[in-house]
KOLDREN-839739 format. One record per atom (N, C-alpha, C): residue in one letter; x, y, z. Coordinates in steps of 0.2 Angstrom, whole numbers, padded with zeros to 4 digits, always signed. Example, Ala and Ser with C-alpha at 12.3 -4.5 7.8 and 13.67 -1.06 7.14 Angstrom:
<atoms>
A+0066-0028+0039 A+0062-0022+0039 A+0066-0016+0039 S+0064-0011+0035 S+0068-0005+0036 S+0064+0000+0039 
</atoms>
This chain:
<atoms>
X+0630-0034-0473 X+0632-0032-0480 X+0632-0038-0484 X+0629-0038-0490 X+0630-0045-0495 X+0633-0044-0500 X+0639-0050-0502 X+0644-0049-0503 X+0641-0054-0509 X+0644-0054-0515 X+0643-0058-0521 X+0649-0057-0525 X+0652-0063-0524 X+0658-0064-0532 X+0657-0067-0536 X+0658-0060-0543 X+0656-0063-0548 X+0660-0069-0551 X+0659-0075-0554 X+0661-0078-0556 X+0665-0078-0563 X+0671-0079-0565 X+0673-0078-0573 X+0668-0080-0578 X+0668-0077-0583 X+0661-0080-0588 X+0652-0079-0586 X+0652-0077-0580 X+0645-0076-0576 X+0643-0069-0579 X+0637-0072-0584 X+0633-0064-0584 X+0631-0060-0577 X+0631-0053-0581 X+0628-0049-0574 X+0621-0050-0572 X+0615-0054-0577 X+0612-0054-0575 X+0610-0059-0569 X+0613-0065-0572 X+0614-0068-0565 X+0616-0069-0561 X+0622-0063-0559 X+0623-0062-0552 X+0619-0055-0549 X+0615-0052-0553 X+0611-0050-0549 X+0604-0054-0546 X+0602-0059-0551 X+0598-0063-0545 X+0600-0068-0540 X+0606-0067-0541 X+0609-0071-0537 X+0608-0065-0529 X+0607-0059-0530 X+0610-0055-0526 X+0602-0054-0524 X+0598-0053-0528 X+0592-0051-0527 X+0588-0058-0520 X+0590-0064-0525 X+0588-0068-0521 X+0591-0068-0511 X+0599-0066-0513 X+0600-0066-0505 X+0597-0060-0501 X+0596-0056-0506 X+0594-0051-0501 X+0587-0052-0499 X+0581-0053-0503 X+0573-0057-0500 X+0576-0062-0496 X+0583-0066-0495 X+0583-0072-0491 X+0583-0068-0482 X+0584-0062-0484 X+0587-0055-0477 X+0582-0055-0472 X+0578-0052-0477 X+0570-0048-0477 X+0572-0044-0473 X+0575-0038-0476 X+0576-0033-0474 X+0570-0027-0476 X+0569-0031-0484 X+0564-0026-0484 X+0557-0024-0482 X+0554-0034-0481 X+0550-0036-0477 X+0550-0031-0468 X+0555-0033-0466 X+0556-0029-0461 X+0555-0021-0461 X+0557-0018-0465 X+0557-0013-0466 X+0550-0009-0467 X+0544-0012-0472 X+0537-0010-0472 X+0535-0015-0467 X+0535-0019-0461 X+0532-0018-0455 X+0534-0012-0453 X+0538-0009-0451 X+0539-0003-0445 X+0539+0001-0448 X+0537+0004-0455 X+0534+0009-0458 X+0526+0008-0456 X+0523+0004-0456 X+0516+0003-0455 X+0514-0001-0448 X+0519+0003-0443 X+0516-0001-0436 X+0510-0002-0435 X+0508-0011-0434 X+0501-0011-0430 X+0501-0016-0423 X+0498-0014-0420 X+0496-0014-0413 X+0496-0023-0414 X+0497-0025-0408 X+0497-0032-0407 X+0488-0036-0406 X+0487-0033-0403 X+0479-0033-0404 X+0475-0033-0411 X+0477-0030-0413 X+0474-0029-0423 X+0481-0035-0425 X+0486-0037-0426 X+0489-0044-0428 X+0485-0050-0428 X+0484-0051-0420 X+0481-0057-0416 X+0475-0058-0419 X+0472-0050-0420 X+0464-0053-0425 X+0464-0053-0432 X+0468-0051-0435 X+0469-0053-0440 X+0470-0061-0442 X+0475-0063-0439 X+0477-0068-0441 X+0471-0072-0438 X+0468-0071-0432 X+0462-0077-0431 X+0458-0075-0438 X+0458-0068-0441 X+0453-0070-0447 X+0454-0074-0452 X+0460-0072-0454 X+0463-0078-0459 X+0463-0085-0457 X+0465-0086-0451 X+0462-0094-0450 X+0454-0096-0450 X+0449-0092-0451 X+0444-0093-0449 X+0442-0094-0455 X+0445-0088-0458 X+0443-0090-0469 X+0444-0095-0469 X+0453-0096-0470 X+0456-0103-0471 X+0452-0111-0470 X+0450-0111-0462 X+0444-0116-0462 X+0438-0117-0462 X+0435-0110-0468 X+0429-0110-0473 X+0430-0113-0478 X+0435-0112-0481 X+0439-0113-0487 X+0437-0121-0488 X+0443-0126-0482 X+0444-0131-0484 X+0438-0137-0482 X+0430-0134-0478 X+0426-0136-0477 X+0419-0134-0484 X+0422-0131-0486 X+0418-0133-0492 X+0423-0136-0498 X+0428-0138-0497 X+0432-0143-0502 X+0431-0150-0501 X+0429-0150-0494 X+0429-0158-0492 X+0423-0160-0493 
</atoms>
């Protein structure tokens, strides 16, 4: 549970980004749309080899 006290004189806005912020810090939500959209660990593995594989097309045609 995340817990935020308001401070005297503290707008509400910024203790809702104060809140917003801690809770992106959780990644509860992150967490939560991986295991709505389980994928296999074989389709991860290759993905990510693609994005590395872009990623080192990328910085070969920079240099």
């Amino acid at each position: 549970m995340i817990i935020i006290n308001v401070k005297d004189g503290e707008s509400l806005d910024k203790a809702l980004k104060r809140f917003k912020k801690k809770f992106e810090k959780t990644g509860v939500l992150r967490e939560l749309r991986s295991r709505q959209a389980f994928e296999k660990k074989s389709i991860t593995r290759r993905t990510t080899v693609k994005r590395a594989v872009y990623k080192q097309t990328l910085n070969q045609d920079v240099v």
